[in-house]
C-alpha positions, 0 to 999 in steps of 0.5 A, a space after each residue: 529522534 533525529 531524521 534519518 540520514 538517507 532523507 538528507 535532513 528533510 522531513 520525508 514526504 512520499 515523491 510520486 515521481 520517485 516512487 515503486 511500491 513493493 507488495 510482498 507476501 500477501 498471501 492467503 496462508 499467511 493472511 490466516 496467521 494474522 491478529 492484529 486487524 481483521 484479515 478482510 481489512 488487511 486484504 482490503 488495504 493490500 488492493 486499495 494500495 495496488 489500485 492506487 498505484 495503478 492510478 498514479 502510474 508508479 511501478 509495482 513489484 510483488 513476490 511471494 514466500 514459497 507460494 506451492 506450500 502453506 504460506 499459499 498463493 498471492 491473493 490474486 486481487 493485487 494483481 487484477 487491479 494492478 495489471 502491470 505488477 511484476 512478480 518476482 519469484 523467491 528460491 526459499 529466501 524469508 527476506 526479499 531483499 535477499 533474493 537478486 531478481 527481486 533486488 535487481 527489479 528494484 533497480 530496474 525502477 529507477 526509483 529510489 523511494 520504497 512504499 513497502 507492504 507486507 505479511 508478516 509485519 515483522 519478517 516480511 515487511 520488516 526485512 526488506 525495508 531495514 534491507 533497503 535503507 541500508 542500500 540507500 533507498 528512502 522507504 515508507 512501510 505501511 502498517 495497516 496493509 502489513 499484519 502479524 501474529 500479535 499486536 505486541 509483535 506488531 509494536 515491536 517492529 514498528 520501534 525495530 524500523 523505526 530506528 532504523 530509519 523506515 517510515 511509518 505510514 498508513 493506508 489512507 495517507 499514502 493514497 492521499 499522497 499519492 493522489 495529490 488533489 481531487 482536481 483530476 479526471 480519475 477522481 472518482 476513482 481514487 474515491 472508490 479506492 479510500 471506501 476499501 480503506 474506511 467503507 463508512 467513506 462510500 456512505 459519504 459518497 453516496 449521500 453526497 450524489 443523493 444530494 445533487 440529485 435533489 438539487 437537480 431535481 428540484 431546478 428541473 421542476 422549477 424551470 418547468 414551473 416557469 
């Protein structure tokens, strides 16, 4: 498959200086729908993905689909750990990307790459991201932070977006992005962040400290001995 032609001929990597990330429709009527991952790993992976734009200092943007009927509230996670998300509210629109505030609050960005997460995979994820690419913007969808009603629905969007130039991404690979090294002062943080992604990774984390207390430990009981 040849790249896609917004990407210029470039393997597309994700520009953190380039980048907003649009949160939609996380909502937790909508959550109940989901089957094709668990409905706690998908919540988990929607705040993963609000902390760490919160970390590297990118713009979010969220919205949400008729939040007064059963599609219900946006979990109110994405926004407790991502302070300075914009919600954008919808006049009944099922693709975002139809709705003007929400195209206009894009553009407000300034950034031309989309890191896009959404619920359903195939309509509220699938939409706005084929929108956007024909609008010219380079767009990653995350796929295990955006979940629908069956597995075989979820592999037909992904060939549906695909095709249409969207890139494919998970959850751990965009933080990882993202972050870009563990040199950095908020590494712990980021750390806390991959354990919402694959909690065995707080057991690493954990056994890790444990083992420096040793170490510490036993260089304190052996200057004592001298």
């Amino acid at each position: 498959m040849s790249t896609p032609a917004n990407f210029n001929g470039k393997i597309p990597t994700i520009d953190v200086n380039d980048t907003a990330m649009l949160l939609i429709d996380h909502q937790s009527g909508l959550f109940q729908t989901v089957a094709d991952m668990s409905m706690t790993t998908l919540r988990s992976h929607a705040i993963a993905l609000a902390k760490a734009a919160t970390l590297a200092k990118i713009p979010v943007i969220t919205t949400a689909s008729v939040p007064q009927g059963p599609n219900g509230p946006l979990i109110p996670e994405i926004h407790q750990v991502a302070p300075h998300a914009q919600y954008v509210a919808r006049k009944g629109q099922i693709n975002a990307w139809d709705n003007p505030d929400f195209v206009d609050a894009v553009k407000a960005t300034g950034k031309k790459t989309l890191i896009i997460a959404g619920t359903i995979t195939s309509v509220c994820m699938a939409f706005p991201s084929i929108s956007a690419v024909n609008d010219g913007y380079r767009v990653f969808a995350v796929v295990d932070a955006s979940g629908t009603y069956s597995k075989m629905a979820q592999e037909i969007t992904l060939a549906r977006i695909v095709q249409a130039g969207v890139v494919p991404i998970d959850t751990g690979a965009v933080l990882s992005e993202l972050q870009q090294t563990w040199n950095r002062e908020d590494a712990q943080q980021w750390a806390e962040a991959y354990t919402m992604v694959f909690p065995p990774y707080q057991l690493l984390i954990e056994s890790y400290l444990k083992a420096q207390e040793v170490v510490a430990n036993h260089e304190v009981l052996d200057s004592q001995r001298k």
